[in-house]
C-alpha positions as CSV (number, residue, x, y, z in Angstrom):
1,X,65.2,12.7,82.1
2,X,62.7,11.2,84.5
3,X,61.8,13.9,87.6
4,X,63.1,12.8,91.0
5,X,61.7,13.9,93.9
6,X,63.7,12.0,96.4
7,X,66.7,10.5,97.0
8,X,65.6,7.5,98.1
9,X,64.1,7.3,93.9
10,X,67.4,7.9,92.8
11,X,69.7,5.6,94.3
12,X,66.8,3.0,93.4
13,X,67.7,3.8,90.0
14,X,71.6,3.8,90.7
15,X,71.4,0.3,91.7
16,X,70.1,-0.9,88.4
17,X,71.2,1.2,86.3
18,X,69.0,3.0,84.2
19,X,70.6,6.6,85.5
20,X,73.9,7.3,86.8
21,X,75.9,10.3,88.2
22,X,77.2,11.9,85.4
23,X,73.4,11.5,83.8
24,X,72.0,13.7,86.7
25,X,74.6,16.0,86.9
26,X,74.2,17.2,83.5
27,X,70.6,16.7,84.1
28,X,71.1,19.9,87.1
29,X,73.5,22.1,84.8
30,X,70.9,21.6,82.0
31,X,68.2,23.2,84.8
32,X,70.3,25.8,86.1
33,X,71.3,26.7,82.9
34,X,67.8,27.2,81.8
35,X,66.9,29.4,85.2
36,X,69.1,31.7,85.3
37,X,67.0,34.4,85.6
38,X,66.2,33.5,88.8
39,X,69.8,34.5,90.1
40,X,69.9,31.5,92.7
41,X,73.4,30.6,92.1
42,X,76.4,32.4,92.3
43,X,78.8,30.0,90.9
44,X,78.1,26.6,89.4
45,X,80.9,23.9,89.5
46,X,80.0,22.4,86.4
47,X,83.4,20.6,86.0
48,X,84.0,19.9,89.3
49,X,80.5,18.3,89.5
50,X,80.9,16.0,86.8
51,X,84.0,15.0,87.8
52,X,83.2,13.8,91.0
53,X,80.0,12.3,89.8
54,X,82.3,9.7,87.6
55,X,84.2,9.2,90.4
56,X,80.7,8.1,92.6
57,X,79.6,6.3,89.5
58,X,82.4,4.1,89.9
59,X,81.9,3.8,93.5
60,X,78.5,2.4,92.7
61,X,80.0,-0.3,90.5
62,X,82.2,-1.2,92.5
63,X,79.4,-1.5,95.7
64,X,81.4,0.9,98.1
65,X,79.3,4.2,97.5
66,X,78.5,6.5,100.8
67,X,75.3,7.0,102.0
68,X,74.4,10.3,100.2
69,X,75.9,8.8,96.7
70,X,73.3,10.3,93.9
71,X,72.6,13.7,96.1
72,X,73.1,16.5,94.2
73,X,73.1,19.7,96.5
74,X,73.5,23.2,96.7
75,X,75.3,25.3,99.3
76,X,74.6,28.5,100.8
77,X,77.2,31.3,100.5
78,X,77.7,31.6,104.1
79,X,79.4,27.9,104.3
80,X,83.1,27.6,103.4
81,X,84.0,25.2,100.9
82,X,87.8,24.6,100.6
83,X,89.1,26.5,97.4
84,X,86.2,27.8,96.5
85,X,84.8,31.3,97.0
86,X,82.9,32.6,100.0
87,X,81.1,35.7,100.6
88,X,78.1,35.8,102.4
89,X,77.2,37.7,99.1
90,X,78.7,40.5,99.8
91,X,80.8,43.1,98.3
92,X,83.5,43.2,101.5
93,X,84.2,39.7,100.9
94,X,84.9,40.1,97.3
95,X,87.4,37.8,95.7
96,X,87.6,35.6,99.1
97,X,88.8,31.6,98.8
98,X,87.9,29.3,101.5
99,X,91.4,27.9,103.2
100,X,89.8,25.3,104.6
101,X,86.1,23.0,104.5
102,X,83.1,23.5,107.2
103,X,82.1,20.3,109.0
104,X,78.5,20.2,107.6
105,X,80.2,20.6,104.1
106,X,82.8,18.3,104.6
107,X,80.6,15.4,106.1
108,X,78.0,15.6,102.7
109,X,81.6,15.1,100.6
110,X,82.5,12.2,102.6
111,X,79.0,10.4,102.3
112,X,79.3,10.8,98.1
113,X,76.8,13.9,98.4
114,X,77.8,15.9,95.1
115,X,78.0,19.5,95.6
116,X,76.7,22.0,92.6
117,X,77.4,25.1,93.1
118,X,77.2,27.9,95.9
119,X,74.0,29.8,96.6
120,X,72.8,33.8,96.4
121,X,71.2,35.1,99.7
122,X,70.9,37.9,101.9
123,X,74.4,39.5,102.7
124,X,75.5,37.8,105.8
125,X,72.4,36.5,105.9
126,X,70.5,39.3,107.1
127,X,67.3,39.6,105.2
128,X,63.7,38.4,104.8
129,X,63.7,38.2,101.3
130,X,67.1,38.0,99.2
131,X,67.0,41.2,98.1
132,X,69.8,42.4,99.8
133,X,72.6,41.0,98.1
134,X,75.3,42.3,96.7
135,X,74.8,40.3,93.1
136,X,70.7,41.4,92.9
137,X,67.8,39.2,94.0
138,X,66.8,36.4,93.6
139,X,63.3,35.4,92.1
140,X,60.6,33.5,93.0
141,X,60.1,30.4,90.7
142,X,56.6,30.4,91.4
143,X,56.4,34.0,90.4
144,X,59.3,35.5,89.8
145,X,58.3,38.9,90.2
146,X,58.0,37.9,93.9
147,X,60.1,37.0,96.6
148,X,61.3,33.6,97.7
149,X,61.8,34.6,101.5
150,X,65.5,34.9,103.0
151,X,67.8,34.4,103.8
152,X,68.5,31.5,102.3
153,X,65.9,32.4,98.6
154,X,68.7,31.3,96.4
155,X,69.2,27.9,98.5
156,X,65.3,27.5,98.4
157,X,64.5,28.5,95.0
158,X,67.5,26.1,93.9
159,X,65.3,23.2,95.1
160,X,61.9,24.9,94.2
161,X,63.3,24.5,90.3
162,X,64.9,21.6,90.2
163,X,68.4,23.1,90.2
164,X,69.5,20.4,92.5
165,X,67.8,17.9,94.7
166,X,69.1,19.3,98.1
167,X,70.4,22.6,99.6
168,X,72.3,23.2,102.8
169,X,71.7,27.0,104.4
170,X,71.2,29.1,107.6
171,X,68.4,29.7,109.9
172,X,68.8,32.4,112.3
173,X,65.6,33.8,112.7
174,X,63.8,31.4,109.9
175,X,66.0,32.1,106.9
176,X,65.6,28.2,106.0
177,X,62.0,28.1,107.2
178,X,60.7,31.0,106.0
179,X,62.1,30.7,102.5
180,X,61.0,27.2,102.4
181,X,57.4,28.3,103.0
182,X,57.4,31.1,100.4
183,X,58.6,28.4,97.9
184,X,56.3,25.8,98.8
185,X,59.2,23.2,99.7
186,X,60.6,21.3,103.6
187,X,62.5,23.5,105.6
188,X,64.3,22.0,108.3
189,X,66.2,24.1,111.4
190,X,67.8,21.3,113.9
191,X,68.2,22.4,117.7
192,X,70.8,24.2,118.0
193,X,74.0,23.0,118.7
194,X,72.5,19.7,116.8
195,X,74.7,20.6,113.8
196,X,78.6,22.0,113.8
197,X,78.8,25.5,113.1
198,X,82.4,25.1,112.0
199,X,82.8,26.7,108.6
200,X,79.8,29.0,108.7
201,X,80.1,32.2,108.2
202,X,78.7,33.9,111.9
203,X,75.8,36.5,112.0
204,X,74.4,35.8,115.3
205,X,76.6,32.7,116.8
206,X,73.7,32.2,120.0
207,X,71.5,31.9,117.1
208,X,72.9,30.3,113.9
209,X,71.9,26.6,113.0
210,X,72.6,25.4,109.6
211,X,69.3,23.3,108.0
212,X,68.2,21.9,105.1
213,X,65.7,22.6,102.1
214,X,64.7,19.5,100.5
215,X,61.4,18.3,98.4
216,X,60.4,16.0,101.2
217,X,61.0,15.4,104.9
218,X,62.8,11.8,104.5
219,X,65.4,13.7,102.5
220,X,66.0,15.9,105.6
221,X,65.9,13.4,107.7
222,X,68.9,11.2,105.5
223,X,71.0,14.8,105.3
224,X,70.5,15.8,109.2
225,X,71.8,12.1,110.3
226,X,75.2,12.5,108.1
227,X,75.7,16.0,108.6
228,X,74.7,16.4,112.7
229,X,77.2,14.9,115.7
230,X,80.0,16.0,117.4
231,X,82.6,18.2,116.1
232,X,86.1,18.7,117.6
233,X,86.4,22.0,115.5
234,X,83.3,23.3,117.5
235,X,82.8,23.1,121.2
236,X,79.7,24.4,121.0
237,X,77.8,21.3,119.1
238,X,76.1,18.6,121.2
239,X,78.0,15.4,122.1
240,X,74.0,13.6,121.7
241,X,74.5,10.6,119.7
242,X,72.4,11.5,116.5
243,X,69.6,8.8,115.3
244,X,68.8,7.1,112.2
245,X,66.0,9.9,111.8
246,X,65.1,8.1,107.9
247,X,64.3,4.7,109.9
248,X,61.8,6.2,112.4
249,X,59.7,8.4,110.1
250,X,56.2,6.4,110.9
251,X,53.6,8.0,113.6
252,X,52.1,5.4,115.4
253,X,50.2,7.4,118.2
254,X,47.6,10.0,118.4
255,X,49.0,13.2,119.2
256,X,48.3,16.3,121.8
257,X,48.7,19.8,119.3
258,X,48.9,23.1,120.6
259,X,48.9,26.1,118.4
260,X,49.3,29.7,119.7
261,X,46.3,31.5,119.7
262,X,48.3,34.9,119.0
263,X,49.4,33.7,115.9
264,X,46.4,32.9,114.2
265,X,44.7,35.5,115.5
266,X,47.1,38.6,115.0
267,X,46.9,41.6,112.7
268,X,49.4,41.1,110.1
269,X,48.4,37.7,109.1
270,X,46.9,37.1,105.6
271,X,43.0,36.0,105.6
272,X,44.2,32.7,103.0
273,X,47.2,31.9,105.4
274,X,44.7,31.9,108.6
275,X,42.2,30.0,106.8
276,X,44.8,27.3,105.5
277,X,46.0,26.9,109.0
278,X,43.1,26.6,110.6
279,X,42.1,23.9,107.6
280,X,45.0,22.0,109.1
281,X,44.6,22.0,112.3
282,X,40.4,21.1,111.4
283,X,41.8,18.0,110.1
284,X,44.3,16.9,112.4
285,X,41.4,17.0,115.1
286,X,39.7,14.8,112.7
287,X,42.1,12.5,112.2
288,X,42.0,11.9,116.4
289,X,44.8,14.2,117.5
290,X,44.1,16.7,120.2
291,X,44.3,20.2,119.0
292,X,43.9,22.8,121.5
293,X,44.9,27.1,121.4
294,X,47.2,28.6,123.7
295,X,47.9,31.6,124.7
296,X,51.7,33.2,124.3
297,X,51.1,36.8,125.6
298,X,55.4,37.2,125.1
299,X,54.9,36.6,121.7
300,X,54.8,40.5,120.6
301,X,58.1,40.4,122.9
302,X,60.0,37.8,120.8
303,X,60.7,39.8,117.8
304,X,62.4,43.1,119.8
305,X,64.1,40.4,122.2
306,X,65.5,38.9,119.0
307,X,66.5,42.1,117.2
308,X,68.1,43.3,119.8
309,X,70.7,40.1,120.9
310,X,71.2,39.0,117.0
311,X,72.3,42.9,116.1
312,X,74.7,43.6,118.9
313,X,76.2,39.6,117.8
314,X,76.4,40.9,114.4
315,X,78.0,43.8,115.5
316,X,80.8,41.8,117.4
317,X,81.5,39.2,114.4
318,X,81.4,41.7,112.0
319,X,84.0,44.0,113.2
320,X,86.8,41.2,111.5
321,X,85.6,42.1,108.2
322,X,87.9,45.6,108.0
323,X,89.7,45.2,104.8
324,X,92.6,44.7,106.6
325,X,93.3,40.9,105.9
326,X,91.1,39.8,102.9
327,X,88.4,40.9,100.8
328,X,87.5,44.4,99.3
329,X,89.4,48.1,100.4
330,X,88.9,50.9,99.6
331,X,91.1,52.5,97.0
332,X,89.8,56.1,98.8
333,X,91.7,55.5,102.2
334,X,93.9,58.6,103.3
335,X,95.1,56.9,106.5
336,X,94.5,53.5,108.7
337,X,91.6,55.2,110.1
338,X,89.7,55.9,106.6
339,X,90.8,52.7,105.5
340,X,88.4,51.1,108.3
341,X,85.7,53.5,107.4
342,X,85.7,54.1,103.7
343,X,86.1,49.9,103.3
344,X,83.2,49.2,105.6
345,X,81.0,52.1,104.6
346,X,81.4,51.2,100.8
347,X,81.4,47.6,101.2
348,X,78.8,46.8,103.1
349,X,75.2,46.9,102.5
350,X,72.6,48.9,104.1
351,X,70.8,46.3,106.2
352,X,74.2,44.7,106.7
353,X,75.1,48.4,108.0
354,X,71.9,49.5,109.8
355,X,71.7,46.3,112.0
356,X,75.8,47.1,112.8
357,X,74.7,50.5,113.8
358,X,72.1,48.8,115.7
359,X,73.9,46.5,117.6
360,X,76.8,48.6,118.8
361,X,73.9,51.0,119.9
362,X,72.5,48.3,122.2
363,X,75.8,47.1,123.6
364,X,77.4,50.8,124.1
365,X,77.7,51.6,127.9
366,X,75.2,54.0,128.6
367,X,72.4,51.5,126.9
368,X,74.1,48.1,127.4
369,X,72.0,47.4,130.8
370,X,68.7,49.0,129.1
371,X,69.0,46.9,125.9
372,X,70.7,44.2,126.0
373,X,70.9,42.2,129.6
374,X,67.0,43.1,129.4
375,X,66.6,41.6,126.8
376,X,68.9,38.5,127.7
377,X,66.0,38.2,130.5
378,X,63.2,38.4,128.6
379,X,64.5,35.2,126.3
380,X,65.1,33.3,129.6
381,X,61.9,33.9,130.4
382,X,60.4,33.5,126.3
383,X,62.6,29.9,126.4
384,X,60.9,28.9,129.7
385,X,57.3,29.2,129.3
386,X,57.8,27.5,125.4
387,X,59.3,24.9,126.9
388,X,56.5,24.6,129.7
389,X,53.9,24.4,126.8
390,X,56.0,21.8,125.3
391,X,56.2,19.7,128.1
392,X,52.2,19.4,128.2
393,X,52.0,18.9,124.6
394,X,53.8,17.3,121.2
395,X,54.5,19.8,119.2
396,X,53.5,23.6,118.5
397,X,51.5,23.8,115.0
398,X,51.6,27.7,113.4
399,X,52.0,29.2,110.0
400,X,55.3,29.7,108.9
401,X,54.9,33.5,107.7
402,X,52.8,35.5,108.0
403,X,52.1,36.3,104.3
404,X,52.7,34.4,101.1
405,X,55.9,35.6,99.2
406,X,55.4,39.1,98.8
407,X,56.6,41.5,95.5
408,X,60.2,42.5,94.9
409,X,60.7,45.9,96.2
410,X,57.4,46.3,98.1
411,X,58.9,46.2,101.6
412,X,62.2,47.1,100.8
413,X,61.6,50.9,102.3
414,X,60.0,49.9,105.4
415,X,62.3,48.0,107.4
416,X,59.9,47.2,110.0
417,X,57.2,45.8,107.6
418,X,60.0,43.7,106.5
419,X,61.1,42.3,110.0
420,X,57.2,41.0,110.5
421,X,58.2,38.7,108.0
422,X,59.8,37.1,110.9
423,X,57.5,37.3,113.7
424,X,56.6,33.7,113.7
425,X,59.8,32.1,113.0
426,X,61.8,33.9,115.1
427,X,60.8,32.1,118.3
428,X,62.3,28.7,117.6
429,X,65.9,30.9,117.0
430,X,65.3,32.7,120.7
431,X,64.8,29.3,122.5
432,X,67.1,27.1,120.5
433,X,64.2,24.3,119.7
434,X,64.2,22.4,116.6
435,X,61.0,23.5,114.2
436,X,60.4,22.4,110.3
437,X,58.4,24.2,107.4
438,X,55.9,21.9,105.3
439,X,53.9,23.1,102.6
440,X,50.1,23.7,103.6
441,X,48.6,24.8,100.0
442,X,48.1,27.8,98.5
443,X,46.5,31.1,98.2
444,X,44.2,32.0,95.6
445,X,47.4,33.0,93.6
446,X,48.9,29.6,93.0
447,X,51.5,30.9,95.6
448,X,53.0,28.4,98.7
449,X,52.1,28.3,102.2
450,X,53.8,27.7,105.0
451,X,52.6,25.3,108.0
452,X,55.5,25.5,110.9
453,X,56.0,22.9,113.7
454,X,58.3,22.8,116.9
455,X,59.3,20.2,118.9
456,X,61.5,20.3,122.3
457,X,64.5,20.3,121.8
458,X,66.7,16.8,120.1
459,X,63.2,15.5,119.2
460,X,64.1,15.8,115.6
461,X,63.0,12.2,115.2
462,X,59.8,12.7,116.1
463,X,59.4,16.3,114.3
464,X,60.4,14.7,110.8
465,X,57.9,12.0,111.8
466,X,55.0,13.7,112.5
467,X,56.2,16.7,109.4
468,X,55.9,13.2,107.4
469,X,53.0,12.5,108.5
470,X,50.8,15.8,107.5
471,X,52.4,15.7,104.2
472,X,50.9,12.1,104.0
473,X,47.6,12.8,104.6
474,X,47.4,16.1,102.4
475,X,48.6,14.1,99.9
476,X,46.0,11.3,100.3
477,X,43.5,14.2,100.7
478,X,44.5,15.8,97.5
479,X,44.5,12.4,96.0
């Protein structure tokens, strides 16, 4: 079958027949079937899939299919799906069956989207590089004895194969971003509150913002205008009306660029990912935009602030998960009290379990005020002086990681090592602004880099634009 790369290609190819719905669909299941050994999916509806692909087919005939009709799309294990199985790949949440369908979810369904199959990650999405599930890793298709970033790898490696055109995940602290740059695809993370949280399984719920993973930016933009809006089920998501971000995807002004100098310049960046960056940024100053460093002296303060606030959140919406209700318990219990202990101790992971350990540390009375309303402060003060930069210029321009996609098991006994992964992600999580992931080459490896831009926040329209826009020109550079 021909290679898509969009869906805008696709549903060109509905309309006059020469593929159809049932023709991709098998298409996918051929792919996944063939890439197993990447682990990226934890269960494929195969029937499912083709069923409802005949059923869009005939929608197309018929002139009444949705606006996603000829998507094919994957779905993080942290988003419920109604009757289907949900555990934020982990072993406490074996066996568990969504009762009901999250909003994101349920809004791709209802414009024709057709969904694949549900996606390995990081257990509760807690990871930097998907190797902290309960069913194994998953592998990097560009090397696959390398990591695809987390937590979202299985989402972003699904898309990085061909496995499906489209995957919906979680970004946190960059576990749509990050991934997305370690597999040399778009990563998209919203504002938050841009996108219903309703039906995601919660890590950090000041922090969590599902986003998208797609080959291009115009397919983000067509997902984040169907799945974004107002949500009675979540009174947390912004009442904004969303725009037709696909119809305003052309830049049409020179641009002021600021990118933080502390970045660029900082210890545990790789030589190839500073030289790509700055490559960038060269060229944009070519091309007329203004390009200037600035300096973020709270930046070595953002990963700490966000360690701190996302564990002792974890540690709160993680108490549920007791093997009281649903899931796994232990068959080792003596008494209520070793039922609560045995079942969390066995079922959860160890970064599931250390950043639990964590968190109730920070919010514990003799170290609540010391930890955690400190650190409430210092992301007041983090969100205010991003947003002052970002009122005197466009958008922020930084690499995406630090590193390209590093080996499996090389960080996986230095916890700290593995939470620089983060460092330059994190930000856009601790002040709620909207920030997207392009590719930006590679290293001498063959392996992806990542080029990051923010935007304040609800200026997704002109984020995707301007993401659009780089990729244009690298492309016509490359060309």
């Amino acid at each position: 079958m021909k290679a898509y790369h969009s869906l805008s290609q696709i549903q060109a190819d509905l309309q006059t027949g020469s593929v159809n719905c049932r023709q991709l669909v098998e298409h996918y299941l051929f792919v996944i079937g063939a890439n197993t050994h990447l682990n990226a999916f934890l269960a494929v509806y195969d029937q499912e899939a083709l069923r409802r692909a005949d059923e869009i087919d005939r929608k197309v005939a018929q002139g009444t299919q949705g606006k996603l009709a000829g998507l094919v799309v994957g779905i993080k294990d942290v988003l419920c799906y109604r009757d289907h199985g949900a555990q934020a790949s982990s072993r406490i949440l074996r066996g568990f069956i969504s009762q009901f369908t999250g909003t994101a979810v349920q809004r791709l369904l209802d414009a024709d989207a057709i969904i694949i199959g549900r996606q390995n990650c990081d257990e509760f999405a807690m990871g930097s590089s998907n190797e902290n599930s309960a069913f194994g890793p998953v592998f990097n298709a560009a090397d696959p004895a390398r990591v695809p970033g987390g937590s979202s790898g299985g989402s972003a490696v699904a898309v990085q194969a061909g496995m499906c055109l489209a995957s919906l995940g979680s970004d946190t602290g960059g576990s749509v971003r990050q991934p997305a740059a370690l597999c040399g695809i778009v990563g998209l993370k919203p504002t938050y509150s841009r996108i219903s949280r309703y039906g995601l399984i919660a890590y950090a719920s000041s922090f969590d913002t599902i986003g998208t993973l797609t080959r291009n930016v115009e397919d983000a933009a067509r997902l984040l205008e169907v799945i974004a809006g107002e949500d009675e089920y979540d009174s947390t998501v912004s009442k904004r009306a969303v725009p037709a971000y696909s119809q305003h995807l052309s830049l049409d002004r020179k641009l002021k660029l600021a990118y933080i100098r502390e970045t660029v310049e900082s210890k545990v960046i790789d030589p190839e990912v500073r030289q790509r960056t700055f490559a960038t940024l060269d060229f944009l100053r070519g091309e007329g935009h203004a390009v200037e460093a600035v300096d973020f002296p709270l930046l070595e303060h953002i990963l700490p602030t966000y360690y701190i606030l996302t564990t002792a959140e974890a540690s709160s919406n993680l108490a549920r998960f007791d093997g009281v209700k649903y899931g796994y318990r232990s068959v080792h219990a003596q008494d209520l009290e070793s039922m609560y202990k045995k079942t969390r101790t066995e079922a959860f992971g160890e970064e599931v379990k250390r950043r639990i350990i964590l968190g109730t540390f920070v919010l514990s009375a003799d170290y609540y005020d010391a930890y955690y309303t400190k650190a409430q402060k210092v992301r007041r003060i983090i969100k205010e002086k991003t947003d002052e930069i970002l009122s005197e210029y466009d958008f922020l321009v930084l690499p995406t990681t630090p590193t390209t996609a590093f080996r499996i098991g090389e960080r996986s006994d230095d916890p700290l090592q593995m939470y620089l992964a983060d460092v330059f992600s994190v930000q856009a999580n601790v002040v709620g602004i909207p920030a997207i992931s392009v590719p930006n080459g590679s290293d001498a490896r063959g392996l992806p880099i990542g080029l990051q831009i923010m935007a304040s926040n609800f200026r997704e329209a002109e984020l995707m634009a301007f993401a659009a826009y780089v990729l244009q020109k690298q492309a016509a550079v490359e060309a």
